[in-house]
C-alpha positions in Angstrom: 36.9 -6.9 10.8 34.0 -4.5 10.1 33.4 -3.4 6.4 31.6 -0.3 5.6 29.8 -0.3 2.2 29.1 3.9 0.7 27.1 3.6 -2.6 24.7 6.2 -4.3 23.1 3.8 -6.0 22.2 0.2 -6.8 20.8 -1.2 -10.1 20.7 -4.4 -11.3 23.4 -6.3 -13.8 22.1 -4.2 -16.8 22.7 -0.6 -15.2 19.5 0.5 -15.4 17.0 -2.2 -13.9 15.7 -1.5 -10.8 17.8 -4.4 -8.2 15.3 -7.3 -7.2 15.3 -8.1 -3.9 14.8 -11.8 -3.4 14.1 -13.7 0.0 13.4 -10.9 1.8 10.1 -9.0 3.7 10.9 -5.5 1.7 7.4 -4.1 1.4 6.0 -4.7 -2.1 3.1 -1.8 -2.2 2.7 1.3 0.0 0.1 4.0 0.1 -0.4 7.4 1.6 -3.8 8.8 0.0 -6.0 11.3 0.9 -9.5 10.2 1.6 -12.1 13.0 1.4 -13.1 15.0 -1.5 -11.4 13.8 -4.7 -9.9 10.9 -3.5 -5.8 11.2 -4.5 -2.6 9.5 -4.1 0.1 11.9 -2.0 3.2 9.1 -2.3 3.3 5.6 -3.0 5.5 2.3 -4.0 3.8 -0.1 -6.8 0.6 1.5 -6.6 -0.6 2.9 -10.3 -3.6 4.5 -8.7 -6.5 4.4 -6.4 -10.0 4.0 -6.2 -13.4 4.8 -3.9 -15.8 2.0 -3.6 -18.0 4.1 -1.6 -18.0 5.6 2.2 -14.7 4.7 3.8 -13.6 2.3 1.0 -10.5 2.5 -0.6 -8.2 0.5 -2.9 -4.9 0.1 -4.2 -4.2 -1.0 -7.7 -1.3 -2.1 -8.0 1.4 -1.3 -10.7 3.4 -5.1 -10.8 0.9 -7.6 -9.3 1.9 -9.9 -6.3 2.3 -13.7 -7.2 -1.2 -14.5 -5.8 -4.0 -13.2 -3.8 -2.5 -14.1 -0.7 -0.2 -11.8 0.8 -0.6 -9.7 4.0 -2.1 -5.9 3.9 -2.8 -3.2 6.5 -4.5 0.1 6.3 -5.0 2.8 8.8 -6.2 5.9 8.4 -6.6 9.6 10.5 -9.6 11.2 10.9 -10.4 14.2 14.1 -12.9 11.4 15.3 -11.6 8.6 17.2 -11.5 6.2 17.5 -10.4 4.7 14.0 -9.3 1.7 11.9 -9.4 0.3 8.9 -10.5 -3.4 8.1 -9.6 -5.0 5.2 -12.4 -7.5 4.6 -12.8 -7.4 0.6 -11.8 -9.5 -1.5 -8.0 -9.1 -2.8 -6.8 -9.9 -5.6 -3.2 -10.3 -7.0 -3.7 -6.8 -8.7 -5.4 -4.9 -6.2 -6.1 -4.7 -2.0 -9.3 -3.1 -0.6 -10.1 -1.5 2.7 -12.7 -0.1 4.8 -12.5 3.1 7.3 -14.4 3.3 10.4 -14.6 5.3 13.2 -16.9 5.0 16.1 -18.0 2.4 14.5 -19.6 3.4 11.4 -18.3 3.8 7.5 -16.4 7.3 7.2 -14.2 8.6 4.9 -10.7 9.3 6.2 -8.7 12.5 6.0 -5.4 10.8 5.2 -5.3 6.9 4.3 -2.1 4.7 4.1 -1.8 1.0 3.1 1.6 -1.5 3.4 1.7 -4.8 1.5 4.3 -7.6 1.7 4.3 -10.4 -0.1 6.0 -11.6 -3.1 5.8 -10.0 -6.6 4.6 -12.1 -9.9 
């Protein structure tokens, strides 16, 4: 027997709490940012704001920390010259993820930024 479950909505036991998700690989952070000029935040999940450590640096500071400094993270960003990535070599913490844009191998800042963190929340 299939069963089909239509909801609006879920919120946790009190009606208004947002639902936990337990034992599962839900991302816990995500970013899309743009990285020239004034650096700014265009959408994003857990991520109170942003910050520029320099040329092609970028972090995420996050709004509910993750349970340790441990947890998985990947950037990318765009830029017109390619080819690009994003390494994410600096230290993390369990309030905030770091990472550096390069393309053609050398620091640059990138036109649009995104980051995706999994892990589990403190």
């Amino acid at each position: 027997m299939t069963s089909v479950l239509n909801v609006d909505s879920i919120a946790a036991k009190d009606g208004t709490s947002p639902v936990t998700l337990t034992k599962q690989s839900a991302a816990k952070a995500w970013c899309y940012g743009v990285g020239t000029g004034t650096i700014a935040i265009n959408d994003s999940f857990n991520v109170a704001s942003i910050s520029d450590s320099g040329t092609g640096e970028y972090g995420n500071n996050f709004s509910s920390s993750m349970d340790s400094a441990n947890y998985p993270v990947h950037f990318e960003g765009h830029n017109s010259i390619r080819p690009a990535c994003i390494d994410s070599n600096e230290t993390q913490t369990s309030s905030s993820c770091f990472g550096n844009y390069y393309a053609k191998e050398s620091a640059r800042d990138a036109e649009f930024f995104c980051s995706l963190v999994h892990g589990e929340l403190a």
